[in-house]
N, CA, C and O atoms as a GROMACS GRO file, in nm:
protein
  608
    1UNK      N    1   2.380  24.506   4.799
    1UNK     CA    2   2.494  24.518   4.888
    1UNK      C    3   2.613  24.443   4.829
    1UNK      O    4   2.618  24.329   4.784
    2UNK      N    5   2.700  24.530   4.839
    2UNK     CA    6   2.831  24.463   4.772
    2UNK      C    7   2.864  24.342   4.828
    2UNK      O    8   2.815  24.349   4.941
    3UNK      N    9   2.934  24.203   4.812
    3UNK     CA   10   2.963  24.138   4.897
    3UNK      C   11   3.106  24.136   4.978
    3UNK      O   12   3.214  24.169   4.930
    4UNK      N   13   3.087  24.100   5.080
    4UNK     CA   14   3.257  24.104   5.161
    4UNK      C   15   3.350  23.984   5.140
    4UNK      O   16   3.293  23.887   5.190
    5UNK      N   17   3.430  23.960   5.104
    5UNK     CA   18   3.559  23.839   5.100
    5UNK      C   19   3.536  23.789   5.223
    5UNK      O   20   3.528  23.862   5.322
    6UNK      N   21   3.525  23.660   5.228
    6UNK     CA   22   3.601  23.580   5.365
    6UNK      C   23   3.482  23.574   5.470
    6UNK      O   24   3.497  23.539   5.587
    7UNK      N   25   3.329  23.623   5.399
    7UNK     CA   26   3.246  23.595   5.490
    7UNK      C   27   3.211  23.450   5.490
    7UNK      O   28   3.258  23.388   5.394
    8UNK      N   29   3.121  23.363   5.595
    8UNK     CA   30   3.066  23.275   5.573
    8UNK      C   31   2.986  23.234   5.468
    8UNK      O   32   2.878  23.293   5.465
    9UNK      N   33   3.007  23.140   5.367
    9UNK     CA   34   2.916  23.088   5.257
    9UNK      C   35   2.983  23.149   5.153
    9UNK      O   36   2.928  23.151   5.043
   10UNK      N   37   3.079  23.194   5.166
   10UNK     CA   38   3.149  23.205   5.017
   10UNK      C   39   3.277  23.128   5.010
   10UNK      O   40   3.311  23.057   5.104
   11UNK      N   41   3.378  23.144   4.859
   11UNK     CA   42   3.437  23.066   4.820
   11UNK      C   43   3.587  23.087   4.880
   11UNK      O   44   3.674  23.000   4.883
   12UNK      N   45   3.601  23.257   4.941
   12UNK     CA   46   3.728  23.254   4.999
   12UNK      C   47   3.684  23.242   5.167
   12UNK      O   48   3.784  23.265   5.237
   13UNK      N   49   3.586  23.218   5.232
   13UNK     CA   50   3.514  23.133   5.356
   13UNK      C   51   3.578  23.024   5.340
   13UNK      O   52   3.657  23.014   5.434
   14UNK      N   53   3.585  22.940   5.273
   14UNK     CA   54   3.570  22.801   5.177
   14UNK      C   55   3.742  22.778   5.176
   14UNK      O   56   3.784  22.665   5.203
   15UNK      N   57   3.820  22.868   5.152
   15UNK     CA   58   3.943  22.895   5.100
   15UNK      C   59   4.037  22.871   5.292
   15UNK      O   60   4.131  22.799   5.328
   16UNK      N   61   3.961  22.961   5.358
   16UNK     CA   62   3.993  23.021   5.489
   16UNK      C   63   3.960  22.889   5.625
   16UNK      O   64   3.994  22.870   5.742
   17UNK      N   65   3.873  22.821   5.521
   17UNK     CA   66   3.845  22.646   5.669
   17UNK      C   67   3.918  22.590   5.595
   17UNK      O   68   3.995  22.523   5.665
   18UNK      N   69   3.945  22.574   5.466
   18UNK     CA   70   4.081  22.495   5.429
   18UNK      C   71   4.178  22.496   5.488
   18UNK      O   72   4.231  22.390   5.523
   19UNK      N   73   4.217  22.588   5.510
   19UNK     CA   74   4.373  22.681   5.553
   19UNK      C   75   4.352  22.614   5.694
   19UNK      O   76   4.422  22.518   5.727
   20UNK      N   77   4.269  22.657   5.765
   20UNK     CA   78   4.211  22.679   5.914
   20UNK      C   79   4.299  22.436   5.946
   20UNK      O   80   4.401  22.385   5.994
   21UNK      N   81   4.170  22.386   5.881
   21UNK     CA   82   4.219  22.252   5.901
   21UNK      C   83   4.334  22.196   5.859
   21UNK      O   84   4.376  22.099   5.922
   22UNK      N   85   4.424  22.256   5.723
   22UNK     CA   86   4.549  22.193   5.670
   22UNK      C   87   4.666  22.227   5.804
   22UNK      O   88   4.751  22.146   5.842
   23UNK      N   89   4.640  22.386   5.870
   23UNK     CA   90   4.737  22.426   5.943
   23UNK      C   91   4.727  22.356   6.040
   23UNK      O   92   4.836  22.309   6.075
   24UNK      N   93   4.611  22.317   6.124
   24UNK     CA   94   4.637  22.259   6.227
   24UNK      C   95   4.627  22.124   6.242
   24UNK      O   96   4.673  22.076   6.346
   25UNK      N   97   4.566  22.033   6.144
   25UNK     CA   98   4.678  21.925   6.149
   25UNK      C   99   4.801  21.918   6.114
   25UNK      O  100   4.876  21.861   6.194
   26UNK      N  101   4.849  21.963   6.011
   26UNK     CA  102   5.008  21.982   6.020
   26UNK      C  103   5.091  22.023   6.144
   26UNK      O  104   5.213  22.020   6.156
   27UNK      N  105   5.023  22.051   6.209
   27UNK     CA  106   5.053  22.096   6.399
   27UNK      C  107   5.063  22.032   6.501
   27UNK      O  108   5.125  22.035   6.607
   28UNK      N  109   4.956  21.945   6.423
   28UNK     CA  110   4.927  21.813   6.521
   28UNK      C  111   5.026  21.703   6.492
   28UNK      O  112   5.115  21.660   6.566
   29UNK      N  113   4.989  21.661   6.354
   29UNK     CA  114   5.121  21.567   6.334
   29UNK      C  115   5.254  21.623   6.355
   29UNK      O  116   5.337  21.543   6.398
   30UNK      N  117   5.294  21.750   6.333
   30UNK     CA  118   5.443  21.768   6.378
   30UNK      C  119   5.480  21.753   6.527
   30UNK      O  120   5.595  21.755   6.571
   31UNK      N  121   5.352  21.736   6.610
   31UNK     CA  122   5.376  21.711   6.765
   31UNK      C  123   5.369  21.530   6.797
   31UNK      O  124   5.420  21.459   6.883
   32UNK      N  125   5.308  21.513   6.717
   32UNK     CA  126   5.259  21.379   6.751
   32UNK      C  127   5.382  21.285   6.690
   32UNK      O  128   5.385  21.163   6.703
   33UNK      N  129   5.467  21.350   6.633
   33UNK     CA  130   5.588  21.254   6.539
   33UNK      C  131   5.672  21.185   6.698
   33UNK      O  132   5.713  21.073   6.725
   34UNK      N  133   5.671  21.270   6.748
   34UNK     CA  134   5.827  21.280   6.877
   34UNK      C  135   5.702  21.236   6.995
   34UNK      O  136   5.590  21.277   7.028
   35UNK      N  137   5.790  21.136   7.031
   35UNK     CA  138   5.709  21.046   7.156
   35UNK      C  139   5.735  21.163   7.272
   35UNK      O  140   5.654  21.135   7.360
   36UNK      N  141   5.800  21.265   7.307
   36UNK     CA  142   5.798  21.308   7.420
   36UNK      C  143   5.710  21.417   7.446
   36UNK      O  144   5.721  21.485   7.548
   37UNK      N  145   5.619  21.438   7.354
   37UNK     CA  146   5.558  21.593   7.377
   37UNK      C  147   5.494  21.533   7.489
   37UNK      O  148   5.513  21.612   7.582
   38UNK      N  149   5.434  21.445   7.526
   38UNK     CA  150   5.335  21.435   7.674
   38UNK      C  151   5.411  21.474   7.787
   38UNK      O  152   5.336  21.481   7.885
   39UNK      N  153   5.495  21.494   7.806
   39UNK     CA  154   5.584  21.540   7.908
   39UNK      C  155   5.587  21.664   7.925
   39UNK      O  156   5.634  21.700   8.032
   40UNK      N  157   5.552  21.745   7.851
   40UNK     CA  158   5.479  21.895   7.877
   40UNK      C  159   5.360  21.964   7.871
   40UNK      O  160   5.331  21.966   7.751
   41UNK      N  161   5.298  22.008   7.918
   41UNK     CA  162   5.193  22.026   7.920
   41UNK      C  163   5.128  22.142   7.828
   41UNK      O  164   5.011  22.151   7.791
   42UNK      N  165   5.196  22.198   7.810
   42UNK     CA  166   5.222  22.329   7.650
   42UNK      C  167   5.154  22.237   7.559
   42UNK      O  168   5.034  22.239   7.534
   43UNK      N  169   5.273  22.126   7.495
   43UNK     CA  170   5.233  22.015   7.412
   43UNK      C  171   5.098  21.946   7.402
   43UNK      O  172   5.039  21.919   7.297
   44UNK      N  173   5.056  21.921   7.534
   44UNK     CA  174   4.920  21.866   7.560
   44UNK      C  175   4.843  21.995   7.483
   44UNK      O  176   4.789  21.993   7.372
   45UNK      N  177   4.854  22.088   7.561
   45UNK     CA  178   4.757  22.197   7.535
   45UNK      C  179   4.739  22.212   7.403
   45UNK      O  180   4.628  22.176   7.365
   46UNK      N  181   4.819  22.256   7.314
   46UNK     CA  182   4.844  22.259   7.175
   46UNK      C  183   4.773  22.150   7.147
   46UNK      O  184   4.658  22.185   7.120
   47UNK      N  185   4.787  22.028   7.141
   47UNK     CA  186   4.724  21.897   7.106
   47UNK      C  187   4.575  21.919   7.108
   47UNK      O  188   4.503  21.910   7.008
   48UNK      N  189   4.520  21.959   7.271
   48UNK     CA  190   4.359  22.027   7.266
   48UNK      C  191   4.298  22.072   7.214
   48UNK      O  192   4.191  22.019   7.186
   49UNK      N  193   4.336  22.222   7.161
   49UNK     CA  194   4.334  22.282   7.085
   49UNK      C  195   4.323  22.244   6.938
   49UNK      O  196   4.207  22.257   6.899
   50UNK      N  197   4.396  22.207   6.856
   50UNK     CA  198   4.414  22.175   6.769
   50UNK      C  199   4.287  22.128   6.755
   50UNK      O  200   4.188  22.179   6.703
   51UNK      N  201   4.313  21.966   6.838
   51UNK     CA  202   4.209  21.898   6.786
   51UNK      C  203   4.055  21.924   6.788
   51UNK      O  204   3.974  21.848   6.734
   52UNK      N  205   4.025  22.029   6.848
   52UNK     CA  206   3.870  22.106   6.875
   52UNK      C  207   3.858  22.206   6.747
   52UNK      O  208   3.749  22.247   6.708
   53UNK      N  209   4.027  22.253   6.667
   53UNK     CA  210   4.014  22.329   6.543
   53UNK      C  211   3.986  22.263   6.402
   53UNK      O  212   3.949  22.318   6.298
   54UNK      N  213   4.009  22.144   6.427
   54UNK     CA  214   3.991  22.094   6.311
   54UNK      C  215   3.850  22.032   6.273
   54UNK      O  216   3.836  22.023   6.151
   55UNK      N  217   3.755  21.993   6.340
   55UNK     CA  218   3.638  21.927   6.379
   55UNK      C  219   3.539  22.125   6.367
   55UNK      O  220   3.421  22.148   6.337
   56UNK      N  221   3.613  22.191   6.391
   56UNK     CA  222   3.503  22.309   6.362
   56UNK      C  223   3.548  22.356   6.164
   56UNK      O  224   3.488  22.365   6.057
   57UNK      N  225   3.650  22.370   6.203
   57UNK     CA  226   3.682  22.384   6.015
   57UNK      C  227   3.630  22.295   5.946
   57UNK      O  228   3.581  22.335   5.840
   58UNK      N  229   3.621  22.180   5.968
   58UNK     CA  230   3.589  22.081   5.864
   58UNK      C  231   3.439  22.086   5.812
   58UNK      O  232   3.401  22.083   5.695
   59UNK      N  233   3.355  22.096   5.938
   59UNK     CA  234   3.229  22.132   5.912
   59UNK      C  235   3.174  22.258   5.898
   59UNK      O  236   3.052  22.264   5.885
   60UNK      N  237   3.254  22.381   5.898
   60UNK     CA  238   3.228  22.442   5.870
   60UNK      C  239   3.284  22.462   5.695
   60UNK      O  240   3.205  22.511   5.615
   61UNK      N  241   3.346  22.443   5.676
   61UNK     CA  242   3.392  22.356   5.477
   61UNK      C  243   3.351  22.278   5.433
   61UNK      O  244   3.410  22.210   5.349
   62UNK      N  245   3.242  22.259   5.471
   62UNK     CA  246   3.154  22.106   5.450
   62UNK      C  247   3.049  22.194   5.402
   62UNK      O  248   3.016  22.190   5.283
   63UNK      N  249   2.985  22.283   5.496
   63UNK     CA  250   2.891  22.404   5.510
   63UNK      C  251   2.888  22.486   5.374
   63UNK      O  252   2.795  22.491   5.293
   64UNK      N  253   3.035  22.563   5.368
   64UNK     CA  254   3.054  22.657   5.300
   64UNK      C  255   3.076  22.563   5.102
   64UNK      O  256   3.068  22.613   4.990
   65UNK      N  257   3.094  22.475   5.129
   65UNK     CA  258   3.078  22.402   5.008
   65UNK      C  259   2.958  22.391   4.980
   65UNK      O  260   2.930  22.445   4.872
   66UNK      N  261   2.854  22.334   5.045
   66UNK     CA  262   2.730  22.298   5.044
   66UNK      C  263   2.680  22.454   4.951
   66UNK      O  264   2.674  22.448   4.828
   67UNK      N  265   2.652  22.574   5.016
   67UNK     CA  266   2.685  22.676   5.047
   67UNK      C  267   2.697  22.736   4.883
   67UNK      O  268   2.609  22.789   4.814
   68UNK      N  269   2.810  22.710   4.857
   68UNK     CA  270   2.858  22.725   4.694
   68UNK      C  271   2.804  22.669   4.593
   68UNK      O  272   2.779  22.720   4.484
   69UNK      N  273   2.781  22.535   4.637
   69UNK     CA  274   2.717  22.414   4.548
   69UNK      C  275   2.610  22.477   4.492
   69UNK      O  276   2.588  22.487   4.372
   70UNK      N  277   2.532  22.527   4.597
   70UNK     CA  278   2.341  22.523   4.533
   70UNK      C  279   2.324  22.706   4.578
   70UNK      O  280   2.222  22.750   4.633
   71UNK      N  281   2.450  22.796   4.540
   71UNK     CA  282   2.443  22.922   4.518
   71UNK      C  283   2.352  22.950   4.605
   71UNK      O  284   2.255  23.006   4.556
   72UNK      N  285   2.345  22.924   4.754
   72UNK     CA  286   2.273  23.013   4.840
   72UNK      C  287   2.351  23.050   4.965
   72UNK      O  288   2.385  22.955   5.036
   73UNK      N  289   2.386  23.176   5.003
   73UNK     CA  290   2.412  23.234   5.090
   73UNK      C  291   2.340  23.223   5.244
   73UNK      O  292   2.232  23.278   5.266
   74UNK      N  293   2.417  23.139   5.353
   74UNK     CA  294   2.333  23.166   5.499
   74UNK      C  295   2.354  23.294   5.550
   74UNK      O  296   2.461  23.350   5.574
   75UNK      N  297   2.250  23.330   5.563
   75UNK     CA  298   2.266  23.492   5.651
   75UNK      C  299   2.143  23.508   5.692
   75UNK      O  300   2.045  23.565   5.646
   76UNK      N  301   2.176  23.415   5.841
   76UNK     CA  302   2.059  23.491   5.924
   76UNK      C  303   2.215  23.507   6.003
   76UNK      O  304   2.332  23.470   5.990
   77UNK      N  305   2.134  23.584   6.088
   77UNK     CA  306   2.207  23.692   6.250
   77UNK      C  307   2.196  23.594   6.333
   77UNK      O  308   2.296  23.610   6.403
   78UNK      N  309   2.132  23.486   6.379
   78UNK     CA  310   2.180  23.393   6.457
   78UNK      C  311   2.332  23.299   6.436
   78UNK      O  312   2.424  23.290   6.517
   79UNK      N  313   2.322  23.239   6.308
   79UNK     CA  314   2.432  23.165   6.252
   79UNK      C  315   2.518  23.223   6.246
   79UNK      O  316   2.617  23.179   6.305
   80UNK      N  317   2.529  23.340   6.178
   80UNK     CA  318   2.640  23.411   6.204
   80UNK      C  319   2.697  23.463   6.333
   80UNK      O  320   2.817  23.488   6.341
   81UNK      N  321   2.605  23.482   6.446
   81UNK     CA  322   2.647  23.544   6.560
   81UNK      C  323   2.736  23.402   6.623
   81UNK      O  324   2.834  23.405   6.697
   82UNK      N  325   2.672  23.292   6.572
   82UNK     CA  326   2.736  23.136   6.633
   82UNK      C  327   2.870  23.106   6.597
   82UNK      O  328   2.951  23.038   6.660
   83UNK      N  329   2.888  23.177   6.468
   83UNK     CA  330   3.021  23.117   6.384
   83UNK      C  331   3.156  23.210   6.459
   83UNK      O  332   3.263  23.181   6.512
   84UNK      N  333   3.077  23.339   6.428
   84UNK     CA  334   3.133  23.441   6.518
   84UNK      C  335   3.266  23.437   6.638
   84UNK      O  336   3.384  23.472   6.640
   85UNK      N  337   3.176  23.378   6.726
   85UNK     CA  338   3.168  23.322   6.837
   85UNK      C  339   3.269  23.199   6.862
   85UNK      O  340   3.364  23.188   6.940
   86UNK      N  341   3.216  23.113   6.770
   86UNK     CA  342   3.297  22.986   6.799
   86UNK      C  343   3.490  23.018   6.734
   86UNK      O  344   3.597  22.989   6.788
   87UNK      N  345   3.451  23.096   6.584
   87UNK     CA  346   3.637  23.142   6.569
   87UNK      C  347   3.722  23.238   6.668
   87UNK      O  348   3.844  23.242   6.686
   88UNK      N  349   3.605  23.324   6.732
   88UNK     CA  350   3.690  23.425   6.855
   88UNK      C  351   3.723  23.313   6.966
   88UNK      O  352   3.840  23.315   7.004
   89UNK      N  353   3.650  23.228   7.016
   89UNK     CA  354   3.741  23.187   7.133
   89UNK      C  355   3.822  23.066   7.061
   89UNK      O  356   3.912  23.037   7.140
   90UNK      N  357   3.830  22.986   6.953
   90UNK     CA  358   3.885  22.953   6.898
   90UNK      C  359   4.005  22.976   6.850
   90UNK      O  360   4.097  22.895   6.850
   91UNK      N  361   4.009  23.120   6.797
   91UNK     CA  362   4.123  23.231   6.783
   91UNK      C  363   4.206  23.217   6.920
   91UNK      O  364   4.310  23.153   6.937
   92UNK      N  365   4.156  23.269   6.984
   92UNK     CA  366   4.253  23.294   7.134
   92UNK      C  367   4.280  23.149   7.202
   92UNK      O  368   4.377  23.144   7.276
   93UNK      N  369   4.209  23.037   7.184
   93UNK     CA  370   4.321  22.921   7.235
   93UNK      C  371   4.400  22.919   7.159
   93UNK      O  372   4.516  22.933   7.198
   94UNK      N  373   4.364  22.896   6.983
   94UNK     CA  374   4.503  22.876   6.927
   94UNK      C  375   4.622  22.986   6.942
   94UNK      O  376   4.743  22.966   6.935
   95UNK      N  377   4.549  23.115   6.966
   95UNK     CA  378   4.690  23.205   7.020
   95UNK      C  379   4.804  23.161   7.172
   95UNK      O  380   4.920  23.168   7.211
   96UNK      N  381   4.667  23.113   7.211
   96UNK     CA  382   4.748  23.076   7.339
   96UNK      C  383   4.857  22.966   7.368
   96UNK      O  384   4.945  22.962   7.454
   97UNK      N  385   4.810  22.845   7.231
   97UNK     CA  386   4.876  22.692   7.207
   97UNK      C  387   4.936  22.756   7.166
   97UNK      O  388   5.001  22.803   7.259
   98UNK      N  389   4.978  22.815   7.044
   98UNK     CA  390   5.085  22.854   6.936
   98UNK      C  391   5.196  22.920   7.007
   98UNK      O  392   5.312  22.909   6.965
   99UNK      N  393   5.165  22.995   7.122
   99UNK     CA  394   5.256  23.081   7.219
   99UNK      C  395   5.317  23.026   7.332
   99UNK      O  396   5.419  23.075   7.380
  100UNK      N  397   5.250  22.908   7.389
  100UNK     CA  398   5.306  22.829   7.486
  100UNK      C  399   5.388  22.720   7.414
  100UNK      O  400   5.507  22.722   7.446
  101UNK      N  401   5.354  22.623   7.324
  101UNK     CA  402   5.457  22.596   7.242
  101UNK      C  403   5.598  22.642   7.208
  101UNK      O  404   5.708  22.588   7.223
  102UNK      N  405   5.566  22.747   7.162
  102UNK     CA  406   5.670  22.815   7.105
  102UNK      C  407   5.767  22.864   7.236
  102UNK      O  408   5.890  22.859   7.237
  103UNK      N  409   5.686  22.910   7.336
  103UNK     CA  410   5.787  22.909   7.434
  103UNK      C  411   5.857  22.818   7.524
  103UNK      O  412   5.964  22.843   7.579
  104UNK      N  413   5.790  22.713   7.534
  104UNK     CA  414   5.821  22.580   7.590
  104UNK      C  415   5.977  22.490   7.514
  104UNK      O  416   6.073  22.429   7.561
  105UNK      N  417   5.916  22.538   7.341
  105UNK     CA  418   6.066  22.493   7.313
  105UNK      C  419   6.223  22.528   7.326
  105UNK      O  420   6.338  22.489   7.349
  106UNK      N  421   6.117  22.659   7.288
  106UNK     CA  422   6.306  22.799   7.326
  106UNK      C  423   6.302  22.774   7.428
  106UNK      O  424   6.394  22.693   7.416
  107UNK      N  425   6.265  22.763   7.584
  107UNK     CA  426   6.284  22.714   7.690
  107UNK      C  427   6.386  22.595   7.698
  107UNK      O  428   6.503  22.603   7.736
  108UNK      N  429   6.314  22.475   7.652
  108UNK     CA  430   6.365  22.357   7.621
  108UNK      C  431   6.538  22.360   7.591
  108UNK      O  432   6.628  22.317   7.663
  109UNK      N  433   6.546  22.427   7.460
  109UNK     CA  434   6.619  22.412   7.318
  109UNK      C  435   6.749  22.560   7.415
  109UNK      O  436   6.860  22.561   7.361
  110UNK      N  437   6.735  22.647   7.517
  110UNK     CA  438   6.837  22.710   7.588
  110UNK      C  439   6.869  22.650   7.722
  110UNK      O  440   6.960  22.692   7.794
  111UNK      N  441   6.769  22.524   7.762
  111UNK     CA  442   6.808  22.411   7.819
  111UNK      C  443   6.942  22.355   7.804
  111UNK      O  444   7.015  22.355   7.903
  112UNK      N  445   6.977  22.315   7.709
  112UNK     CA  446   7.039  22.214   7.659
  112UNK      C  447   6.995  22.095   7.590
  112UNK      O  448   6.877  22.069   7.569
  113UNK      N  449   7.132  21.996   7.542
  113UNK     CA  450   7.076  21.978   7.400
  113UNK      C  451   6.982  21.871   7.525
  113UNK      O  452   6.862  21.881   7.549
  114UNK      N  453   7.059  21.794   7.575
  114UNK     CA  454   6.973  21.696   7.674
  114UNK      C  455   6.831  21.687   7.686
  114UNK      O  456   6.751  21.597   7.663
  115UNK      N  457   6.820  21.823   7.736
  115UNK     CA  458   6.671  21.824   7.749
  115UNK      C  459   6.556  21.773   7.599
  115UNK      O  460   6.462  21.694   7.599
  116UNK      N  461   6.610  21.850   7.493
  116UNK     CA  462   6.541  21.866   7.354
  116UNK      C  463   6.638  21.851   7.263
  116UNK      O  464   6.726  21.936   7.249
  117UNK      N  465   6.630  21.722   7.179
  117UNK     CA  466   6.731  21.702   7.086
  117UNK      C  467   6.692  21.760   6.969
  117UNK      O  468   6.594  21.834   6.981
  118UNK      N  469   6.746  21.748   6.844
  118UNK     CA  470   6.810  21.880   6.749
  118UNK      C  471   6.604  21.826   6.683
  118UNK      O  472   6.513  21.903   6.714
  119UNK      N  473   6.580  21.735   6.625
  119UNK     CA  474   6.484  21.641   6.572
  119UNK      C  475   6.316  21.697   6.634
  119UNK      O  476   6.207  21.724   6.582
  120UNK      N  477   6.368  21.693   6.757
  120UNK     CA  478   6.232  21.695   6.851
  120UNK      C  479   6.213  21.894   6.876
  120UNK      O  480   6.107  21.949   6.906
  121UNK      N  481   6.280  21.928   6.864
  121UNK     CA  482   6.301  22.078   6.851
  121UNK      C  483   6.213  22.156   6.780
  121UNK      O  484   6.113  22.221   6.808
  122UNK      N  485   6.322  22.113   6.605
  122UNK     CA  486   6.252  22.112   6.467
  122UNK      C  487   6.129  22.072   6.516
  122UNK      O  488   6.069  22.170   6.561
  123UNK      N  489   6.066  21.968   6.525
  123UNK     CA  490   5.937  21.927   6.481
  123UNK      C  491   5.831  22.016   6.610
  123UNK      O  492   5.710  22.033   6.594
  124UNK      N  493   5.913  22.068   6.744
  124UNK     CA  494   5.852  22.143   6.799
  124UNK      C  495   5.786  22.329   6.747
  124UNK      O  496   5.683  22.394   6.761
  125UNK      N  497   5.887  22.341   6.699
  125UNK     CA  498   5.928  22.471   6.599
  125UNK      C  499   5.832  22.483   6.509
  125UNK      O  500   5.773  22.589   6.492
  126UNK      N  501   5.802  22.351   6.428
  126UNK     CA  502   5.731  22.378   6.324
  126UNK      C  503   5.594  22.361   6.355
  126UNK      O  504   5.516  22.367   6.261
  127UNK      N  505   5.540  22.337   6.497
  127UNK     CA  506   5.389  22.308   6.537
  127UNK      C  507   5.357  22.417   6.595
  127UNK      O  508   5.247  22.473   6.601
  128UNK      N  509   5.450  22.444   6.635
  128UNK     CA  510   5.410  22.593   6.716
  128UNK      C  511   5.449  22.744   6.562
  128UNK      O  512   5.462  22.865   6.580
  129UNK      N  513   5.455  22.681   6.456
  129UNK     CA  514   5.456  22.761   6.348
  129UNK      C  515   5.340  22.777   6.296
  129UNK      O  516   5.271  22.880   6.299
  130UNK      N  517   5.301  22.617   6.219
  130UNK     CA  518   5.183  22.586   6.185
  130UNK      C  519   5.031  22.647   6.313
  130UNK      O  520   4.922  22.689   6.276
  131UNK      N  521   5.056  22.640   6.386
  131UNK     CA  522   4.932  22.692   6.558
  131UNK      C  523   4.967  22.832   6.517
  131UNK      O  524   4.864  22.896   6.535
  132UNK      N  525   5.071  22.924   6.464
  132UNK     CA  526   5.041  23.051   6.471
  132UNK      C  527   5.006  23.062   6.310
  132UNK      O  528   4.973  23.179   6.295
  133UNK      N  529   5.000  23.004   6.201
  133UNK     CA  530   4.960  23.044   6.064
  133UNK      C  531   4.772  23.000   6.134
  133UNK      O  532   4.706  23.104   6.145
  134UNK      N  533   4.725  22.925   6.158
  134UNK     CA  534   4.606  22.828   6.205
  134UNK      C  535   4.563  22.971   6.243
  134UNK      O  536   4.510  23.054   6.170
  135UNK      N  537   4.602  22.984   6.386
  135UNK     CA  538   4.530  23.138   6.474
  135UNK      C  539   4.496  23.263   6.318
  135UNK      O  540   4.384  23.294   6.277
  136UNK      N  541   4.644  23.316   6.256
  136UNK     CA  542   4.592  23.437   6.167
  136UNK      C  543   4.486  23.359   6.066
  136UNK      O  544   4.391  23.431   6.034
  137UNK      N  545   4.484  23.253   6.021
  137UNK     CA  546   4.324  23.225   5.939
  137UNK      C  547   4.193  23.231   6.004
  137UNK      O  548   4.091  23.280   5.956
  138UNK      N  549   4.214  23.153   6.170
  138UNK     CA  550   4.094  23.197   6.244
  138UNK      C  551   4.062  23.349   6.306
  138UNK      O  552   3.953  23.378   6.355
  139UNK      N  553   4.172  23.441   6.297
  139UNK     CA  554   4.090  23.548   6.344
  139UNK      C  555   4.071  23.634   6.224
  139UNK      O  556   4.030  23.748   6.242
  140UNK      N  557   4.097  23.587   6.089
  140UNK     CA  558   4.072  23.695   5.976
  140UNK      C  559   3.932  23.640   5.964
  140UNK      O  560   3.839  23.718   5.944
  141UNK      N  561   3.913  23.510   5.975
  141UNK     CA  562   3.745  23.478   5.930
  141UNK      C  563   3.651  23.470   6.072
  141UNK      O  564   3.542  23.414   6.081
  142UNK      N  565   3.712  23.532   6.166
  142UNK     CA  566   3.637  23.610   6.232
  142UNK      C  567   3.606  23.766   6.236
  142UNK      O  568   3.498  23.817   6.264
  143UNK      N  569   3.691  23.813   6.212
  143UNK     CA  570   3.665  23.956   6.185
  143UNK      C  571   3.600  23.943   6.040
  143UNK      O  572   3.500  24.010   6.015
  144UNK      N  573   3.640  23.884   5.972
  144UNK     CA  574   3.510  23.908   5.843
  144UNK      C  575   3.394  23.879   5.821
  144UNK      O  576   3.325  23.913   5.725
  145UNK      N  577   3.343  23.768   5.972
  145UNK     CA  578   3.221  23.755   6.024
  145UNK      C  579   3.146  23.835   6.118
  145UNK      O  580   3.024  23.827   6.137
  146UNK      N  581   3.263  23.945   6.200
  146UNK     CA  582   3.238  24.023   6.299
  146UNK      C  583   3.183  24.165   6.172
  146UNK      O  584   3.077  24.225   6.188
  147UNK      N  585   3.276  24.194   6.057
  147UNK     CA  586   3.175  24.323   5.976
  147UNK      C  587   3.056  24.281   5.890
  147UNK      O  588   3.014  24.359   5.805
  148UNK      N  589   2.995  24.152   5.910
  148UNK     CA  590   2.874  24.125   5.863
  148UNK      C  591   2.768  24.107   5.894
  148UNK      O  592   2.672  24.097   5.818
  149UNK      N  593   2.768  24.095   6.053
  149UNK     CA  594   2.700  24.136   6.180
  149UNK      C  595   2.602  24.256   6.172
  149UNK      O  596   2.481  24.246   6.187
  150UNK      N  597   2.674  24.377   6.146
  150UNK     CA  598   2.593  24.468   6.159
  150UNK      C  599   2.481  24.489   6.099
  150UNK      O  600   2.370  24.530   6.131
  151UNK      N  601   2.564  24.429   5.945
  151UNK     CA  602   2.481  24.476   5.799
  151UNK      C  603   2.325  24.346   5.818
  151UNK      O  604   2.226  24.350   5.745
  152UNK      N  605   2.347  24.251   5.927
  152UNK     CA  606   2.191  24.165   5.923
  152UNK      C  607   2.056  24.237   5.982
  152UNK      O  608   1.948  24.178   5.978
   0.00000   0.00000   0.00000
């Protein structure tokens, strides 16, 4: 069987929890710079999120290294149905942080400047950037776990 890109236990898997953890801490710290994000609850949310994305990427790149190291492929239909699983609803909070963010600031930022100064904006802008690059890595290495499903 030919192999697929971007499944679990390979090197662009490996490539894809990189991505998955660099984006969303960079998300996190761009929220966490500006003392006021607790004052919205978007912000909080995003913060949640995040931090439940990075604790699954990491070990799952921990995995997929392991994985590479000693050239053996996991593929049973349980693990995979788990991994599955955990990037789809994973996927859709971070769609959901990345989107409430993002709207919370343009909200904010057609506020006035009062509400959201030029600083706290930017650094809002760029978390709710980083939460939507984060989401397209988690749902491509879910769908490339969802066409490997069948083939177990």
């Amino acid at each position: 069987m030919e192999e697929l890109r971007g499944v679990f236990g390979t090197s662009s898997s490996f490539t894809l929890r990189l991505g998955q953890a660099g984006f969303s801490a960079a998300s996190l710290l761009f929220l966490c710079f500006h003392v006021e994000f607790y004052m919205y609850s978007a912000h909080c949310y995003s913060i949640t999120v995040m931090s439940l994305v990075i604790p699954w990427s990491v070990t799952l790149l921990v995995v997929d290294a392991y994985s590479l190291l000693i050239n053996c492929l996991p593929r049973q239909r349980r693990i995979i149905r788990i991994i599955f699983l955990g990037d789809l609803c994973l996927s859709y909070l971070s769609l959901a942080a990345a989107c409430s963010t993002a709207s919370v600031t343009d909200l904010l930022q057609h506020a006035g400047g009062s509400m959201c100064p030029i600083m706290s904006c930017n650094g809002f802008r760029w978390s709710a950037a980083m939460s939507f690059l984060c989401w397209s890595l988690l749902s491509a290495s879910c769908l490339f776990n969802f066409w490997l499903l069948p083939s177990l």
